[in-house]
KEKE-3310 file (N, C-alpha, C; in steps of 0.2 Angstrom, whole numbers, plus 5000, padded with zeros to 4 digits):
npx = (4638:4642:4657:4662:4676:4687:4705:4721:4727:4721:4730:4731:4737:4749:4757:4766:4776:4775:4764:4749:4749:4738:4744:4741:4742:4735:4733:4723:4712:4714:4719:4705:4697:4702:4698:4682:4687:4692:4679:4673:4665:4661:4676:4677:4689:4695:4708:4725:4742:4751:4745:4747:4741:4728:4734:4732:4715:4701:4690:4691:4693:4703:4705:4712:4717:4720:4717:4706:4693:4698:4693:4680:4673:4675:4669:4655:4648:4652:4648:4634:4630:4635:4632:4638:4646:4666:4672:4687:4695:4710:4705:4709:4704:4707:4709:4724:4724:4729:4748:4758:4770:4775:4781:4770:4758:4760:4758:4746:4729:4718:4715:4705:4705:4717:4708:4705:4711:4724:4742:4751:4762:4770:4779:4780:4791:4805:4813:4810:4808:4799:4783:4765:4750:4735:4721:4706:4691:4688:4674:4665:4666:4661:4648:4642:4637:4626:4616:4619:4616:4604:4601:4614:4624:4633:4648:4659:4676:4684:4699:4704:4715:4722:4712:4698:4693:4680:4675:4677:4667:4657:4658:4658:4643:4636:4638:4632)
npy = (5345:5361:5367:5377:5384:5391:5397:5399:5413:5431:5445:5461:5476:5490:5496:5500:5489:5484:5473:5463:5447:5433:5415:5405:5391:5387:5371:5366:5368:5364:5349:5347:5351:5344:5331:5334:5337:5324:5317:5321:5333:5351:5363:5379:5387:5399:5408:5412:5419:5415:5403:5385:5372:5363:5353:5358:5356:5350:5353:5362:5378:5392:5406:5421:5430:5445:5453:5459:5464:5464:5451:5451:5457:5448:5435:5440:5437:5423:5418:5416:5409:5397:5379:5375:5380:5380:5384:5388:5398:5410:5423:5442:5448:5463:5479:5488:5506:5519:5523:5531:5538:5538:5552:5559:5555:5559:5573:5575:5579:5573:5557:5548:5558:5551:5542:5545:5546:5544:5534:5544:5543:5530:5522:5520:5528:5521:5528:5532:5526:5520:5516:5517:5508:5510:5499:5494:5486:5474:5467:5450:5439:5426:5430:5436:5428:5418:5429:5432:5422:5412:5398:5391:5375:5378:5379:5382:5386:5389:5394:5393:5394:5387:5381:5372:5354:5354:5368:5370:5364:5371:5384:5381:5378:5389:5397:5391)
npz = (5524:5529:5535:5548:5555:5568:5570:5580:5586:5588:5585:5592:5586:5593:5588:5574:5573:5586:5596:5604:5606:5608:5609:5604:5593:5584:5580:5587:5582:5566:5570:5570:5559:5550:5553:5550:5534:5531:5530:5521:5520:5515:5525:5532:5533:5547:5550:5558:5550:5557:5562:5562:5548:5539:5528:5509:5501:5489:5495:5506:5512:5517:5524:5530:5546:5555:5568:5577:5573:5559:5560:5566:5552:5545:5548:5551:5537:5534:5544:5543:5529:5535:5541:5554:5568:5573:5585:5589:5589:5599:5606:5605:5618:5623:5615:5610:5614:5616:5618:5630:5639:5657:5661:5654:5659:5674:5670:5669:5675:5672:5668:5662:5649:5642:5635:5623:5615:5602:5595:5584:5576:5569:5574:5591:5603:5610:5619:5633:5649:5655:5650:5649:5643:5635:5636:5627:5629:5617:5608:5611:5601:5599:5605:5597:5588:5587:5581:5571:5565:5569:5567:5567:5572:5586:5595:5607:5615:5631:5636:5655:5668:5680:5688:5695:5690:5693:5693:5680:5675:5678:5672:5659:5661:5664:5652:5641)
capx = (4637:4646:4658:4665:4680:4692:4708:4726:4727:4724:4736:4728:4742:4752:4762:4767:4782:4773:4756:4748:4746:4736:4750:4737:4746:4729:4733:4717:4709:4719:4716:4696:4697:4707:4694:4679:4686:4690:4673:4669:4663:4666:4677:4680:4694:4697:4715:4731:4746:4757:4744:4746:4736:4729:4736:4726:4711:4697:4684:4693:4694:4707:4704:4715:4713:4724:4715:4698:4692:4697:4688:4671:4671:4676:4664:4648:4645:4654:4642:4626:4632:4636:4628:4641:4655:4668:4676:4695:4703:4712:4703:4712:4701:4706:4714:4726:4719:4736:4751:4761:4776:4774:4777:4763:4755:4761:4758:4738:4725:4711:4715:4699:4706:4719:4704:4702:4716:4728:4746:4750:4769:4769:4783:4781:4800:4808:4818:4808:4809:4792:4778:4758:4747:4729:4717:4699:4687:4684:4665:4665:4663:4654:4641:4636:4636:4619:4612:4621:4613:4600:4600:4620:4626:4640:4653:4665:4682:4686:4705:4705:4720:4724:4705:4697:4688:4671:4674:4676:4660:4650:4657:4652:4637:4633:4640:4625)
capy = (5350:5365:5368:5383:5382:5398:5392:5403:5419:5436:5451:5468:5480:5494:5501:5497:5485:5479:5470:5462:5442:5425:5412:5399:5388:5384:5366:5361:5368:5360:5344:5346:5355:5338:5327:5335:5334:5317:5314:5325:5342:5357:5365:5386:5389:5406:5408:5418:5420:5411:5395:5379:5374:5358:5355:5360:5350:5353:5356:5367:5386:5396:5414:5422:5438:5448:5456:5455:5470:5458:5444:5452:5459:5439:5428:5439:5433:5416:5412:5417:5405:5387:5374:5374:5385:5376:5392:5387:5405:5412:5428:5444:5454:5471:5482:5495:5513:5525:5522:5536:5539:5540:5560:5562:5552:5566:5580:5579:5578:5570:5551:5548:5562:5546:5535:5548:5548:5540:5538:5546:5540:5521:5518:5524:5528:5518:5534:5534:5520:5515:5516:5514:5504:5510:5497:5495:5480:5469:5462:5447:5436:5421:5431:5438:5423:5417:5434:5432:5415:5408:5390:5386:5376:5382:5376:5385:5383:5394:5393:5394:5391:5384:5379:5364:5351:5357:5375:5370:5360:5377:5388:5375:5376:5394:5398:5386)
capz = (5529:5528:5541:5551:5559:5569:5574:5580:5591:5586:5588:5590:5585:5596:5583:5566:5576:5591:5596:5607:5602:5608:5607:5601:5590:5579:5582:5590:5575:5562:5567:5570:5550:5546:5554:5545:5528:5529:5530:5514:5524:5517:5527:5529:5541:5549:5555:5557:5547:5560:5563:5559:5545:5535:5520:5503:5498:5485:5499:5513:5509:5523:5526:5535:5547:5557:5574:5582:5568:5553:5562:5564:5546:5538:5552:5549:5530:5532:5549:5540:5525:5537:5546:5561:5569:5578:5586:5593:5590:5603:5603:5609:5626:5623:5609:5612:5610:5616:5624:5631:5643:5662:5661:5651:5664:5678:5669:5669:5678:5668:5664:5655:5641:5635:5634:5617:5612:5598:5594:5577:5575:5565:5578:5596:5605:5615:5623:5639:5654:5658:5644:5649:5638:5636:5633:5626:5629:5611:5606:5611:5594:5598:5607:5589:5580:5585:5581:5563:5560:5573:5567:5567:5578:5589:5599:5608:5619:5633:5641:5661:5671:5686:5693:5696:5686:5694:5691:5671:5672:5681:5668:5653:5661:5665:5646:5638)
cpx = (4643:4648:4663:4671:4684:4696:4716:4724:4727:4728:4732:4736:4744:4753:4761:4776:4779:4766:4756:4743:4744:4744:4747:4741:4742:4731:4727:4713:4710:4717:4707:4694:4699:4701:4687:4682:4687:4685:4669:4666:4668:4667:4678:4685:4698:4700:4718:4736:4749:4754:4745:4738:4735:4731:4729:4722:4706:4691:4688:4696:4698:4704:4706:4713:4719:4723:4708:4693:4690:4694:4681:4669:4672:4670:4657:4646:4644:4647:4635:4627:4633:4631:4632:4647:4660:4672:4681:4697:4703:4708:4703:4705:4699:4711:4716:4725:4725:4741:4753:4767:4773:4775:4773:4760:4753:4759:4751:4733:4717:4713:4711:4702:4712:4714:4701:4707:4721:4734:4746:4758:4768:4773:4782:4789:4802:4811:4815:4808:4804:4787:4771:4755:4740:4725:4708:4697:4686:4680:4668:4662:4660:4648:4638:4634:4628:4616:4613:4615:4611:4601:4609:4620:4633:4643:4660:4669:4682:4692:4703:4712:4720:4716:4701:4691:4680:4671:4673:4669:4657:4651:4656:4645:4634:4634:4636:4619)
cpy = (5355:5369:5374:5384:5391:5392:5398:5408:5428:5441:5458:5472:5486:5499:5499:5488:5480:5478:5465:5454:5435:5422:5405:5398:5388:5377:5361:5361:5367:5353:5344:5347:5346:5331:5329:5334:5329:5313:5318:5330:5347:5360:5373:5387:5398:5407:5414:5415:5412:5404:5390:5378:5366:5359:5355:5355:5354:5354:5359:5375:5390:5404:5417:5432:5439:5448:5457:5459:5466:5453:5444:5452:5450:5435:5430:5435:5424:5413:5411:5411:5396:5388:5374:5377:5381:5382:5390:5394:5406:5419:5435:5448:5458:5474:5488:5501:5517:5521:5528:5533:5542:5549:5562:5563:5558:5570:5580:5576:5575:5563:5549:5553:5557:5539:5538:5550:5542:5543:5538:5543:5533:5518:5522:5523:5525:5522:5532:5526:5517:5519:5514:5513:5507:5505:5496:5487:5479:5467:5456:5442:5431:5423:5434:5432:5420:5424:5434:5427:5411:5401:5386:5386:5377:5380:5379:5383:5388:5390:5396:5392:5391:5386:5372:5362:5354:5365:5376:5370:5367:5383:5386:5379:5385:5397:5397:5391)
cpz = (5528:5536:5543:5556:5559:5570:5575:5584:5585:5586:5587:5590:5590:5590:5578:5568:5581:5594:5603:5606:5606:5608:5606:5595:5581:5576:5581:5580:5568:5561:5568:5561:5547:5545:5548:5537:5525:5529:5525:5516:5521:5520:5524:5537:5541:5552:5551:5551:5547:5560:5560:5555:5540:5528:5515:5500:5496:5492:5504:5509:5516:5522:5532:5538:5553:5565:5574:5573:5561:5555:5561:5557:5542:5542:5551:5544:5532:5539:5545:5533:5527:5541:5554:5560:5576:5581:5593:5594:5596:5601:5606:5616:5624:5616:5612:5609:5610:5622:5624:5637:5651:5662:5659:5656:5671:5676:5667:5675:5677:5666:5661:5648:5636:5632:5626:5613:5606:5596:5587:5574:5574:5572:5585:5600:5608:5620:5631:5642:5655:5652:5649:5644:5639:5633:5632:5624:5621:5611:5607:5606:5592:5602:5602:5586:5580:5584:5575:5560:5567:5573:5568:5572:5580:5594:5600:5614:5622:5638:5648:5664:5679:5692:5690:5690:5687:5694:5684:5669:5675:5677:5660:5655:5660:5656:5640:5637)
residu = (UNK:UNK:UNK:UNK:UNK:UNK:UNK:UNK:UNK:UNK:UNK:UNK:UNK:UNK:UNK:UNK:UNK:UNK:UNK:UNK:UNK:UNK:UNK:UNK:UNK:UNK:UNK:UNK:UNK:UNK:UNK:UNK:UNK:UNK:UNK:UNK:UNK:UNK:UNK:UNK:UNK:UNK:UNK:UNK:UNK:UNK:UNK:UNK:UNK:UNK:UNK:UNK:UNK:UNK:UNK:UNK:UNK:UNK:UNK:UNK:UNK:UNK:UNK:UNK:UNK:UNK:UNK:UNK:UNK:UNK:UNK:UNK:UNK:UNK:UNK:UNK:UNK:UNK:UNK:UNK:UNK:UNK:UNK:UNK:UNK:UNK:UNK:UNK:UNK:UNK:UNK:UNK:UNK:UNK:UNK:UNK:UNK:UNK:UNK:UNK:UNK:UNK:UNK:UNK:UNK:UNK:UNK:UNK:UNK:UNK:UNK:UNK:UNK:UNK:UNK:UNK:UNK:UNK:UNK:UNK:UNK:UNK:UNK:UNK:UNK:UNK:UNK:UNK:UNK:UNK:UNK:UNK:UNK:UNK:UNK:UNK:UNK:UNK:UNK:UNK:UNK:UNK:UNK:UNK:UNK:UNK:UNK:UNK:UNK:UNK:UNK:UNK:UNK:UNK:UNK:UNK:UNK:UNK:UNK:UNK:UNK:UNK:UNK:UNK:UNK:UNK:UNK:UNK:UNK:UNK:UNK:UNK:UNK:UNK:UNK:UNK)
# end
């Protein structure tokens, strides 16, 4: 069986210096990958840089990706090609479009016009005291996966914090 596995957090980029990163370990997915190939399954593992990672064996192939952008463009093909995705990554939200500096801020009267905007400097300044972030919603990537490949099956992980056993089991359920 040929197996699909994500694992690690992506970072969508700011600048050319700072970003905005998961802090999944890629742990979980490590040891699932590990389990699989001691049972003789080719594994394909879709991680970060920074994850933890099994060690090299003649059936597991890693491929690493950066931010949400490089994840689409690597998981189409590979989904279309397996039998199963076991999809751990941390997978960021949002991606940053523009920041700027609160006087920007003040000195207009349209805030929609930085939802069209980007900065052109690799490093943005540090000079000013407070900074706004623009953010833009991500595709979410395991709701393409059955449109890639109808018959894989899929299995995904969604973190919550601080809610109850029975609100897990109702967001499992609604999720199905």
């Amino acid at each position: 069986m040929k197996i699909l596995i994500t694992s690690g957090g992506t970072t969508e980029k700011i600048d050319a210096v700072r970003g905005i990163t998961n802090h999944s370990t890629g742990y979980l997915g490590k040891e699932i990958a590990e389990l699989f190939l001691a049972k003789g399954h080719q594994v394909t593992l879709v991680t970060t840089k920074t994850a933890v990672k099994p060690e090299p064996k003649e059936n597991l192939k890693i491929t690493e990706i950066t931010n949400v952008e490089s994840l689409l463009k690597k998981m189409e093909p590979l989904v279309k090609e397996h039998d199963v995705l076991i999809h751990s990554m941390a997978v960021s939200d949002y991606t940053p479009i523009y920041m700027t500096d609160f006087a920007e801020l003040e000195d207009t009267e349209d805030l929609a016009q930085f939802l069209h905007k980007s900065n052109t400097e690799s490093k943005i300044s540090s000079a000013s005291d407070y900074q706004v972030l623009f953010l833009k919603k991500t595709p979410k990537v395991i709701s393409l996966v059955k449109q890639w490949n109808p018959d894989i099956q899929l299995i995904g992980f969604k973190l919550l914090v601080n809610v109850s056993k029975e609100e897990l089991f109702e967001v499992a359920r609604a999720s199905l």
